[in-house]
C-alpha positions as CSV (number, residue, x, y, z in Angstrom):
1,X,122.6,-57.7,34.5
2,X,123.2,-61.4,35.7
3,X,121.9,-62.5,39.0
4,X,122.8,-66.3,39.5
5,X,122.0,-67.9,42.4
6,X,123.8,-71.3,43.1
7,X,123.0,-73.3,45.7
8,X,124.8,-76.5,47.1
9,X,123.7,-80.2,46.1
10,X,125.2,-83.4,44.8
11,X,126.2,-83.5,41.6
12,X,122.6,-84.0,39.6
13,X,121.8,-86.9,37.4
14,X,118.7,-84.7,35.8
15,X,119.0,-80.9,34.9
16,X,116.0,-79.0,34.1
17,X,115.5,-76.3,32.5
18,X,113.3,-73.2,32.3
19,X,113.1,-70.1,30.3
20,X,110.8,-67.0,32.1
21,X,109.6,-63.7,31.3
22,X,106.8,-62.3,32.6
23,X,105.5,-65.9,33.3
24,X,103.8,-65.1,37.3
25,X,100.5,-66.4,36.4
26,X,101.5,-69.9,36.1
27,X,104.5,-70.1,36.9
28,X,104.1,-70.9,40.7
29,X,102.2,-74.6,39.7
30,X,105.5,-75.3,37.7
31,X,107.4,-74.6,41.6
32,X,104.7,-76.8,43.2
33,X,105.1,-79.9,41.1
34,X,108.8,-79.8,41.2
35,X,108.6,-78.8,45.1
36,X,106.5,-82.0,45.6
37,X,109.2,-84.3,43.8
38,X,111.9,-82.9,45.2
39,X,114.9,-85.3,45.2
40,X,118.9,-84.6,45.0
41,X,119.7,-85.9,42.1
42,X,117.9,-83.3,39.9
43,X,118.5,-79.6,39.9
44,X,116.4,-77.0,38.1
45,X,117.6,-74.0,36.3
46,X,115.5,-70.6,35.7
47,X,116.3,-68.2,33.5
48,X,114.5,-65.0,33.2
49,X,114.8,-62.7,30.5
50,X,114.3,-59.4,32.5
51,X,110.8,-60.1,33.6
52,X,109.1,-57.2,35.1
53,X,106.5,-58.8,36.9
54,X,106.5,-61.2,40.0
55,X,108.3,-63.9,37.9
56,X,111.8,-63.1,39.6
57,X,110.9,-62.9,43.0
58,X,108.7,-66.5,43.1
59,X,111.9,-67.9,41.5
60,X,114.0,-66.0,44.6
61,X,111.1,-67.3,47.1
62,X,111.7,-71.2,45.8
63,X,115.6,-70.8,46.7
64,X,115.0,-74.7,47.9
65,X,114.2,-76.4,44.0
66,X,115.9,-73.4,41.8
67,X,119.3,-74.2,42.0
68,X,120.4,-71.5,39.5
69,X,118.9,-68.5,38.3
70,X,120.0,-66.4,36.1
71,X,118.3,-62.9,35.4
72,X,119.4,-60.8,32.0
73,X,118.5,-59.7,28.5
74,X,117.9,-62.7,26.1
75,X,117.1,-63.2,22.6
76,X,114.2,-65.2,23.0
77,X,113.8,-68.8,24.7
78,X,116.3,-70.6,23.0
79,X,118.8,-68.3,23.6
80,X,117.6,-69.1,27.5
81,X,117.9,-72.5,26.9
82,X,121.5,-72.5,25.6
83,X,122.2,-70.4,28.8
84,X,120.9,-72.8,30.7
85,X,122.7,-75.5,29.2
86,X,125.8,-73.9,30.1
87,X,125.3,-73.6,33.4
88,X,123.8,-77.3,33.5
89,X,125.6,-80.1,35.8
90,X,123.2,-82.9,34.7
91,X,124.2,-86.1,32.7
92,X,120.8,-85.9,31.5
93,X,118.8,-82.3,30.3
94,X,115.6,-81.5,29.9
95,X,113.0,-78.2,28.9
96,X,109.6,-77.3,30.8
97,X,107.9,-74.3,29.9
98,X,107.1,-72.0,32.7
99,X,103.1,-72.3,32.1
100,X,103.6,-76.5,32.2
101,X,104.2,-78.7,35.5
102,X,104.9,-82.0,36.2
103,X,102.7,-84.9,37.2
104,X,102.7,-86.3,40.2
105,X,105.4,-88.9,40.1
106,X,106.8,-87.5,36.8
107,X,110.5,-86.7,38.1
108,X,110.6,-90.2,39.4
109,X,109.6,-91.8,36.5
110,X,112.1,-89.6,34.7
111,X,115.1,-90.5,37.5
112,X,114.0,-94.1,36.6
113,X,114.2,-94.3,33.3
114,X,117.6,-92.7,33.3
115,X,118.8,-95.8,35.5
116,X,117.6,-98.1,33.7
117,X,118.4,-97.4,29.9
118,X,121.1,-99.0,27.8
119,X,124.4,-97.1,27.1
120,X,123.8,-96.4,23.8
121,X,120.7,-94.1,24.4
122,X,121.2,-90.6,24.1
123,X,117.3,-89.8,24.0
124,X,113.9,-90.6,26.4
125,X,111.0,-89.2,24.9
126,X,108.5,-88.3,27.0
127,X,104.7,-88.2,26.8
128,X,102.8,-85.0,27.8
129,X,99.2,-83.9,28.5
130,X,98.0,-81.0,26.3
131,X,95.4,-79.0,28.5
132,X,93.1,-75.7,28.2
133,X,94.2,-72.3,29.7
134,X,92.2,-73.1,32.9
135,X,94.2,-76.4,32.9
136,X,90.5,-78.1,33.2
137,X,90.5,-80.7,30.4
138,X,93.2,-82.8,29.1
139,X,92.4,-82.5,24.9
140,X,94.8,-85.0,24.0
141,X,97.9,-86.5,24.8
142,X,101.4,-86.7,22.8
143,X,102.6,-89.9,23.3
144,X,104.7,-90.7,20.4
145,X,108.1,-92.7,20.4
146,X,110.8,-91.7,18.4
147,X,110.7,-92.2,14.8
148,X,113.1,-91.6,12.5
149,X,111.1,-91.6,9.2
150,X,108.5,-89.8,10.5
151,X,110.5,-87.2,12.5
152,X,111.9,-86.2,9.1
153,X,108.3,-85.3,7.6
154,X,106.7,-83.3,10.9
155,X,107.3,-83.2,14.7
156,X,105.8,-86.5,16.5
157,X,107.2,-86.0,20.1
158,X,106.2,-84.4,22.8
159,X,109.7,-82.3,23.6
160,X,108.6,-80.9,27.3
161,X,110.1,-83.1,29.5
162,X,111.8,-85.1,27.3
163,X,115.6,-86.1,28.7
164,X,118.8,-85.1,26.3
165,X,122.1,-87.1,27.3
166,X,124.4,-84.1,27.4
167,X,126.7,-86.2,24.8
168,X,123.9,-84.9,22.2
169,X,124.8,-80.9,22.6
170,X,129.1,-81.7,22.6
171,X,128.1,-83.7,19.3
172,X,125.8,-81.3,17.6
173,X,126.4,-77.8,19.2
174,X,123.0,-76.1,20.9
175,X,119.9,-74.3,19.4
176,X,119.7,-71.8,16.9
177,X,118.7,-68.6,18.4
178,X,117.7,-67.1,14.8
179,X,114.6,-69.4,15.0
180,X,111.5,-68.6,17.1
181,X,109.5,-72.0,17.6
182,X,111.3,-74.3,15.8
183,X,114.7,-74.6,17.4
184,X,114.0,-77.9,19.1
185,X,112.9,-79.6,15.8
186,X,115.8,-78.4,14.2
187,X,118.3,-79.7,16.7
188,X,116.7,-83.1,16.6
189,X,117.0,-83.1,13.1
190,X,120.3,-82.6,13.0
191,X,121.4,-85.2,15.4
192,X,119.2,-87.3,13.4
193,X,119.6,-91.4,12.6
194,X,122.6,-90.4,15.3
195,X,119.7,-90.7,18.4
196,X,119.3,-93.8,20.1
197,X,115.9,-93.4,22.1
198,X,113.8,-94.8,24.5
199,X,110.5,-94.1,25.8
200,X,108.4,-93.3,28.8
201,X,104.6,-94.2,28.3
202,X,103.5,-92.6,30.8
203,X,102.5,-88.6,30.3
204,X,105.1,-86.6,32.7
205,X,104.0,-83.2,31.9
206,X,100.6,-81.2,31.2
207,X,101.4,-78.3,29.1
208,X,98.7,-75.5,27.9
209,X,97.7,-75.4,24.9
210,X,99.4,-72.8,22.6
211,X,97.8,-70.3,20.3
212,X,97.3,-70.4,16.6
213,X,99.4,-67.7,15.4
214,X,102.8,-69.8,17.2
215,X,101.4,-72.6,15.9
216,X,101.7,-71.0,12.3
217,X,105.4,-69.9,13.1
218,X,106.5,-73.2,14.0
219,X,104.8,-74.5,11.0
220,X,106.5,-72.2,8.9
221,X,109.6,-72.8,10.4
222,X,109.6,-76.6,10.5
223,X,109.5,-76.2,6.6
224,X,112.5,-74.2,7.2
225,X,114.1,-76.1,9.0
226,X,113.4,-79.5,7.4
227,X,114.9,-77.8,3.7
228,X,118.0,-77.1,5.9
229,X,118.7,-80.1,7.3
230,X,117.5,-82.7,4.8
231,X,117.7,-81.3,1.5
232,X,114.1,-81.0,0.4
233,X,112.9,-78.6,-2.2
234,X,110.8,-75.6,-1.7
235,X,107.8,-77.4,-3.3
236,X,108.1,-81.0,-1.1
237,X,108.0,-77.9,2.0
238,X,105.3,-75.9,0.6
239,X,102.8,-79.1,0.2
240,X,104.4,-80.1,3.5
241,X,103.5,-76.9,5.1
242,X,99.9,-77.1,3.4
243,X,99.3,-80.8,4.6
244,X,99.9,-79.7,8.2
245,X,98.0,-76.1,8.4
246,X,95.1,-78.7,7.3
247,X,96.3,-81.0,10.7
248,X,96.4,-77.7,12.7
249,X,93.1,-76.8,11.9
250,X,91.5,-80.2,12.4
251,X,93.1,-80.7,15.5
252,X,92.6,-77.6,17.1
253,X,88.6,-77.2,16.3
254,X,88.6,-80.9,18.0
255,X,90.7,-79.6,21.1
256,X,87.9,-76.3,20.9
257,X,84.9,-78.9,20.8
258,X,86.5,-80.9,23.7
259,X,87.0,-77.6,25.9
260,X,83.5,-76.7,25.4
261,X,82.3,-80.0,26.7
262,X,81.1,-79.7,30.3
């Protein structure tokens, strides 16, 4: 069953997107930030994969920042996310998970920075804050520009919030729904030495920090991915894959020793 829900504004300059499913416990910080940035030139799409909790109706209740909402089956979040792109009026499109928000100031800075790029960029990278469950302690921020050379090897960016001219999906089709965690990371790949980016500094989102076994997956399928789209071997991806479990596992008993800091 589809229940959409359009409601009348300009035509946007920013679409964002959101992919739900049982998502109530946080969900409701994700309405408040965009609530308090609210501005006409961006609209903000929610799509819910048949949640059976609270999810629906808090997306129903903010009726003045959702814009659309679509309600039915899905095959995971990327499948959501093509939906979403669909139904997208925006010249420029972005992705925020349902347990991330923005900061204060964030939708400006993205409205900005869409103003005042070049032409010939198709990409703006945003930073994002990585925070605890509690959303207590920042444990480290993704601030990375885009990099070609080392986009190829392992994801730098942080993709929450990050803007996609529309022109990139006409080119390069949308995300693989076969994939589970690794759908963005492929799609940049395959747009590859064809993105022009820019950058925005200044973190925009705070987004929880995952857990291990989805980190493995989109580990595993990065390798996957990165075979696909560049040609490397099953070896050069296996010591890949190897080199970046041993990242994982650095990183994450830092981000455990930071959490435990009072």
């Amino acid at each position: 069953m589809i229940a959409s829900q359009v409601y009348d504004c300009e035509k946007p300059l920013i679409s964002i997107i959101t992919s739900t499913f049982n998502a109530e416990t946080h969900f409701g910080g994700l309405i408040d930030s965009i609530r308090s940035q609210q501005n006409a030139e961006i609209e903000w799409i929610v799509v819910d994969g048949g949640s059976t909790d609270q999810t629906v109706t808090l997306a129903k209740n903010a009726h003045d920042v959702v814009n659309v909402l679509i309600v039915e089956p899905d095959r995971g979040i990327y499948d959501a996310w093509n939906k979403g792109i669909a139904a997208a009026r925006g010249t420029w499109i972005a992705f925020v998970g349902a347990d991330d928000y923005y900061l204060p100031n964030g939708l400006e800075l993205s409205l900005r920075a869409t103003k005042s790029v070049s032409n010939d960029v198709n990409l703006i990278v945003a930073s994002v804050d990585r925070v605890n469950e509690e959303n207590t302690r920042v444990l480290r921020s993704v601030a990375s520009p885009w990099d070609w050379e080392k986009m190829k090897k392992w994801m730098v960016i942080g993709h929450p919030g990050t803007l996609h001219h529309r022109i990139l999906f006409d080119r390069f089709g949308k995300f693989d729904t076969t994939l589970q965690s690794a759908s963005d990371y492929d799609f940049l790949l395959r747009a590859g030495d064809q993105i022009r980016a820019s950058f925005i500094e200044t973190p925009l989102v705070r987004v929880r920090a995952g857990g291990v076994s989805q980190q493995v997956l989109a580990l595993k399928e990065a390798q996957f991915v990165r075979r696909r789209n560049l040609g490397i071997t099953a070896v050069q991806a296996g010591i890949s894959y190897l080199v970046a479990r041993a990242k994982m596992f650095v990183r994450n008993n830092m981000e455990w020793c930071l959490n435990k800091l009072r």
